[in-house]
N, C-alpha and C positions, 0 to 999 in steps of 0.2 A: 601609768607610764607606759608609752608603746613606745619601745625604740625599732625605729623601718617603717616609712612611711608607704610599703608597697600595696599590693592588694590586700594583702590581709589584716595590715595596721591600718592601713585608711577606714578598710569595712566595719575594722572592730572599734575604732577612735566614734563615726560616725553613731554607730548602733549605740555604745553607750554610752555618747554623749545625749540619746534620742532619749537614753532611758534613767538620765540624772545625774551621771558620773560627773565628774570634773576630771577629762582628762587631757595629758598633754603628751605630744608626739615626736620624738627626735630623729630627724633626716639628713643623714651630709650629704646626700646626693640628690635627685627628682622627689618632690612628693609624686606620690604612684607608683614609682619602682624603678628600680636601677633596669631589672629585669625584666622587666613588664615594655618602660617605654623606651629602651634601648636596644632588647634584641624581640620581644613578641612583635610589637607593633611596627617597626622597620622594617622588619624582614616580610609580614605580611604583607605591606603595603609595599615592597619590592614585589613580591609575590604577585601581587595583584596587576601589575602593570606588565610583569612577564606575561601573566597570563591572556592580555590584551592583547600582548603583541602575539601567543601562541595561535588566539583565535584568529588575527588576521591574516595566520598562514594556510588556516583551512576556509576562506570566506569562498572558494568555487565550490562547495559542499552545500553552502547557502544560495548557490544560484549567484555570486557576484563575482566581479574580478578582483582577481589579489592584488594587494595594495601592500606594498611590504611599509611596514611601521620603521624607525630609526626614533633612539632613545636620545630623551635632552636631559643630558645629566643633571648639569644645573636647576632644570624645573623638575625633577623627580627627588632631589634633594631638598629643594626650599616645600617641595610635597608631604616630605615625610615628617620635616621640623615642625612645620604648619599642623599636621596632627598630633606631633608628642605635644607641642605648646596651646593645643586646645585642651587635651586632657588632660596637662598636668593642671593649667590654668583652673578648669572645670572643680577638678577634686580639690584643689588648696578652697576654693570657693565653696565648697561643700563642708569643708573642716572647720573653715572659715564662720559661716553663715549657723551651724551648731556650737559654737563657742570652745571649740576646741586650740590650745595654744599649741601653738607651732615652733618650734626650734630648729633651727638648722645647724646643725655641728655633730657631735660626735656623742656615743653614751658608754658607759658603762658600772660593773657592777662593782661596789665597792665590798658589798656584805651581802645576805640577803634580803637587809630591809633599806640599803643606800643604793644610789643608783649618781654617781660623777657623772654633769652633763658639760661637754667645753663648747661655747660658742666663742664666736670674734668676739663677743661682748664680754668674755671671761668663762670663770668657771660657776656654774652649782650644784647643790648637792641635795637632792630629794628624797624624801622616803615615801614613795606609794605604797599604797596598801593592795596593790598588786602592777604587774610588769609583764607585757608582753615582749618578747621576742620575738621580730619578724624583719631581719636582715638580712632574705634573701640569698643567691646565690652568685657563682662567677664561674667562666669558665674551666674546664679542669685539663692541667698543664702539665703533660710527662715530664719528666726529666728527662728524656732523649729531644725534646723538640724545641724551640729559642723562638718565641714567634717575631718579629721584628716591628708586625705593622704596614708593611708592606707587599711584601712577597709571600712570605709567611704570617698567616691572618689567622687570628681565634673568630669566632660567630660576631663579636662586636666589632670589628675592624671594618667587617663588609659593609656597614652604612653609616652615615649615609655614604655614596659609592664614590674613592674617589675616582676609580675608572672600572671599567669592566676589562676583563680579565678576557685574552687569547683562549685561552686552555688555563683548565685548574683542575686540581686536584682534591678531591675531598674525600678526610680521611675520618670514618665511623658512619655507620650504615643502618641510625639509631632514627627516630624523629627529626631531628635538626636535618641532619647531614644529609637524609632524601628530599627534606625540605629546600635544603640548598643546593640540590644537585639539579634539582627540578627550576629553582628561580636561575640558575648562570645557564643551564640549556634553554629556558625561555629567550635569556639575552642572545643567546647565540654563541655560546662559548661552547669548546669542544670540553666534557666533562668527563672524568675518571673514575667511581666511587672504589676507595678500598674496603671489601666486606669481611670482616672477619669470621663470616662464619659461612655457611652457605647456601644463605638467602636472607635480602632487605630483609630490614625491620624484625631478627629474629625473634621477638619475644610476641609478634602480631601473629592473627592465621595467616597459617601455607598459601591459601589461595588470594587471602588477599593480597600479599606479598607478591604472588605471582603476577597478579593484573599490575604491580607497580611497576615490575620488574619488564614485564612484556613492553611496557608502556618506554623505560628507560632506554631499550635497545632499537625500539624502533626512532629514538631522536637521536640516535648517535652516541647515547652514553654507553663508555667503557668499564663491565662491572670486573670486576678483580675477586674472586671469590676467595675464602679460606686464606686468604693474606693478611698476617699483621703487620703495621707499621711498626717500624723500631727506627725510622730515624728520618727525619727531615731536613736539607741543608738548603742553601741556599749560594749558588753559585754561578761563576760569569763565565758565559756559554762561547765553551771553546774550551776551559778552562778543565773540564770533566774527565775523565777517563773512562766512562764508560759507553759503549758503543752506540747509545741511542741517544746521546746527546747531538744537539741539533749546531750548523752548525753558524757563523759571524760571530756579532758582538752583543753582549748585552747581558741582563742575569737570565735564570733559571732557577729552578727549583726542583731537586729530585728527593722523590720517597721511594726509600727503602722498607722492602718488604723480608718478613722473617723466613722466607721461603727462594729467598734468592731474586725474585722479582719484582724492577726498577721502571718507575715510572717518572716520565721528562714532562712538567709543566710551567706554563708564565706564574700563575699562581698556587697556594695551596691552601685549605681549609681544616683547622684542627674542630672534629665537631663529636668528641669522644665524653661527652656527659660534663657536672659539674659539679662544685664545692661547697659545702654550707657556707658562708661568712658569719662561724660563730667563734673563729681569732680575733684577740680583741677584746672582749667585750667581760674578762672577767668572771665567765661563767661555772666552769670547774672551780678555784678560788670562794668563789663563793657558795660552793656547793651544789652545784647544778649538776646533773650526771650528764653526758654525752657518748654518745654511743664511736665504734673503732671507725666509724667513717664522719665524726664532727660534728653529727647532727643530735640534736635534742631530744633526748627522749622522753613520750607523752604519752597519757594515755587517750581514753576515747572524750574525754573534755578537754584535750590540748592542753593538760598543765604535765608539767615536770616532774620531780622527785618532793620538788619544793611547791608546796600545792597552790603557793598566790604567785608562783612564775610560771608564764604559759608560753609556748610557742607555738607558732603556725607559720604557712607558707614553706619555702624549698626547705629553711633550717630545720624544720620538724620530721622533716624525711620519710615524707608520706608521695601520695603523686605530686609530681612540680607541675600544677598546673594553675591559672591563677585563677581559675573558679573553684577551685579545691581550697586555694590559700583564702580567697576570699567568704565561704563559706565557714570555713574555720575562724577566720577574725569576727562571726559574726556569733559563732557559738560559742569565742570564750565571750563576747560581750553579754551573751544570755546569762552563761557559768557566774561569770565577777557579779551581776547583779542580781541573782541569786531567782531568776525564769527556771533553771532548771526543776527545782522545787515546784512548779506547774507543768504546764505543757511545754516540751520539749524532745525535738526528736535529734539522738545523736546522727553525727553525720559516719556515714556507711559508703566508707571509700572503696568498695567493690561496686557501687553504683554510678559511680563517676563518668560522665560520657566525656571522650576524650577524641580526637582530630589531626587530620596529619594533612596540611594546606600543600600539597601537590597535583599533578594534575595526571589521573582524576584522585577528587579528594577523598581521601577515607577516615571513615568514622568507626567506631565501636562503645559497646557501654555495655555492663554487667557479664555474666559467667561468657565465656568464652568456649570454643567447642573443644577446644585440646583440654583445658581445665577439665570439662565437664567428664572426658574419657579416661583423661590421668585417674582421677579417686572412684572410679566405677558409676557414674550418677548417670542415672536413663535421661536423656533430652530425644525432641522431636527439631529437626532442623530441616527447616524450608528453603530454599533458595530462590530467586526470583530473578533475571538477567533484566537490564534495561532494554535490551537488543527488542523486547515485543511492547516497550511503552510507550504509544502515541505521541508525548511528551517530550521523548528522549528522540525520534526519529525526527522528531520538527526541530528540534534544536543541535539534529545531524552530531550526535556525540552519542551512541548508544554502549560506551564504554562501562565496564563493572556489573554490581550486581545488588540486590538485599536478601540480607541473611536472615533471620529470626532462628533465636532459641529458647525453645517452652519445654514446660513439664508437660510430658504424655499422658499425665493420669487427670491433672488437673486444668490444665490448658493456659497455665498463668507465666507470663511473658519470664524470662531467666535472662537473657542478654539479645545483642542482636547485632551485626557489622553491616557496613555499607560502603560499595565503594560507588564514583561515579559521581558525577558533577553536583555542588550544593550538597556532598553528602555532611560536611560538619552543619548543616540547616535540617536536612531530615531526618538525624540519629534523635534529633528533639523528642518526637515521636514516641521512637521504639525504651528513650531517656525515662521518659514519662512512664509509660507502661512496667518500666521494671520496678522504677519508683514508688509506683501506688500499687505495687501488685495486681497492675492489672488481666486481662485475660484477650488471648490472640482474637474471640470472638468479640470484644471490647473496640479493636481498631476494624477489626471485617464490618460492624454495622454502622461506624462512622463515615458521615455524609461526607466523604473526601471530594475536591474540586477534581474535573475532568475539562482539559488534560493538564495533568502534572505528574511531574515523576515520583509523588507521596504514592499514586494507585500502584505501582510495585510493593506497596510497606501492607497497603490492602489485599492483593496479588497472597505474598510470601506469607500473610497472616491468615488467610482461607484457606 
């Protein structure tokens, strides 16, 4: 029984239905993910259109004349539905075509060995002989902030769009939030970010952060450092008392910062991390343990306290990401049908290569350079600019840079950052290397294409 039909349940439904299970899957929302093809893929594919129109405002760099682009809502909306209903269509056919049953409605845990499922069709009541948990997550919502839906927006409200937005406000300076600060300045919207601390992305390197940051001020975005929000409102302009409200008719939206400083915009973005969705579902009641933030706690075969309930994806409280989630649905599918007993590699969530779709994009995967200085660990760190890669100069973007970090004594790859156009396409690379252990002289004797901007990954690894 897999209740959540997202990446992780879909992977793990597939994999062991390949390998003889009889299983079935309950989804009240998307097969594929609530999460997946309602804020990943949306906002990507915003992303991506932003980013067409950002190129078109460098085309005299190319040698052409500038041609300003203008966005058609309507068809960048029936764009974005057009790809969720290809991949949701895609994976139902996949579950489908491995004989796995599908339910649409709701689940939950009655005991440890019952599992209440309610469709329109009624209710039943199953005992699998194991249960995954993979319900995903939603956005996470102070208690100081009301979102409404319109003025005031969580990450799902923004698409698909129903207009673009004057001026907004976006408030957490985490992944999402530079994510989305970067697709309303592609549109043209004058942008705010409030950072709580004092620098993007604080848990990324310094320098990467830096090139994002450099990057955000030269298009106009307003960074607010060391401010936290403590309140959101939503108000008809004129109506304010505070002296930077603007002035006629019409709403507003002001954020208040805990520092005393007030920002005046048409919209605002709550984009401050998220909540397991494991309310519900019966799982403490039934003995399941959960940890003080909701999430399920597992060990390194993704099962629980209770060893045939397994969870993966956001509820398991590992990285949210959904090659993470999806790799886990495919190791408990190994675990339940009992692969572990042979060849089997656990999965080693410090290897995780992970992407931040802004412009330019940056990547990283394994040890990290701050990690590696925090606990005293000798690393070799090369850095490489795009500024000297034949590649990068023809495609007049010589923004960022690649990082590499190896062991000095051995030479075997430890992690590696990338910022800089296509970098979530060439972290693959340095992905790999850390993965097989492999060695910096390993990518220096690989026949790399010329010109592309991999000969920097060659570059930073000699």
């Amino acid at each position: 029984m897999i209740i959540g039909g997202g990446p992780a349940g879909n992977t793990a439904a597939t994999y062991a239905a390949r390998l003889g299970a009889q299983v079935t899957v309950v989804e009240r929302d998307v097969v594929g993910g609530a999460a997946h093809l309602w804020d990943c893929i949306p906002s990507k594919a915003m992303i991506a259109t932003g980013g067409a129109m950002s190129f078109t405002r460098r085309l005299h760099g190319m040698g052409l004349e500038q041609a300003p682009a203008e966005v058609d809502v309507d068809a960048l909306t029936s764009r974005i539905r057009s790809i969720q209903d290809r991949l949701q269509h895609g994976t139902t056919r996949l579950l489908e075509s491995q004989g796995v049953e599908m339910l649409h409605g709701s689940a939950r845990l009655l005991g440890p060995h019952e599992v209440e499922v309610v469709t329109a069709d009624g209710v039943r009541t199953l005992r699998p002989d194991a249960v995954l948990i993979s319900t995903g997550s939603r956005p996470r919502i102070p208690e100081w902030c009301h979102p409404d839906g319109e003025r005031i927006l969580v990450t799902r409200d923004c698409y698909p769009p129903k207009v673009f937005p004057a001026s907004v406000t976006v408030v957490g300076s985490g992944v999402t939030g530079v994510e989305f600060v970067h697709m309303f300045a592609s549109f043209g919207a004058k942008v705010t970010l409030v950072v709580s601390r004092q620098q993007v992305l604080p848990s990324k390197d310094p320098e990467v952060a830096a090139v994002l940051e450099a990057d955000f001020l030269n298009r106009g975005v307003s960074l607010l450092k060391g401010a936290r929000a403590i309140s959101i409102e939503r108000v008809a302009t004129g109506d304010s008392d505070d002296p930077g409200a603007s002035a006629g008719t019409g709403d507003e939206v002001i954020v208040r910062c805990d520092d005393g400083r007030v920002v005046h915009s048409s919209h605002a973005v709550l984009a401050i991390g998220s909540v397991p969705n494991t309310d519900g579902l019966g799982l403490e009641e039934a003995g399941v343990v959960l940890d003080r933030g909701g999430y399920v706690t597992i060990n390194r075969h993704c099962q629980s306290n209770l060893t045939h309930i397994y969870a993966a994806g956001d509820v398991s409280g590992k990285l949210p990401l959904s090659s993470v989630a999806s790799m886990q649905g495919r190791k408990v599918a190994e675990h339940v049908m009992g692969l572990q007993k042979v060849a089997h590699r656990h999965l080693d969530y410090d290897k995780a290569a992970s992407a931040i779709f802004t412009e330019p994009e940056i990547a990283d995967v394994g040890l990290a350079e701050a990690e590696a200085f925090a606990v005293g660990r000798k690393i070799r760190v090369t850095k490489v600019p795009f500024s000297g890669t034949p590649k990068a100069l023809i495609n007049d973007d010589t923004r960022g840079f690649v990082k590499i970090i190896s062991d000095p004594a051995t030479g075997v790859v430890l992690g590696g950052s990338i910022v800089g156009r296509h970098a979530a396409e060439l972290i693959s690379v340095i992905a790999l290397a850390v993965t097989a252990n492999l060695k910096v002289t390993d990518i220096v004797e690989s026949l790399l294409v010329h010109p592309a901007l991999a000969e920097a990954l060659a570059e930073a690894a000699e």
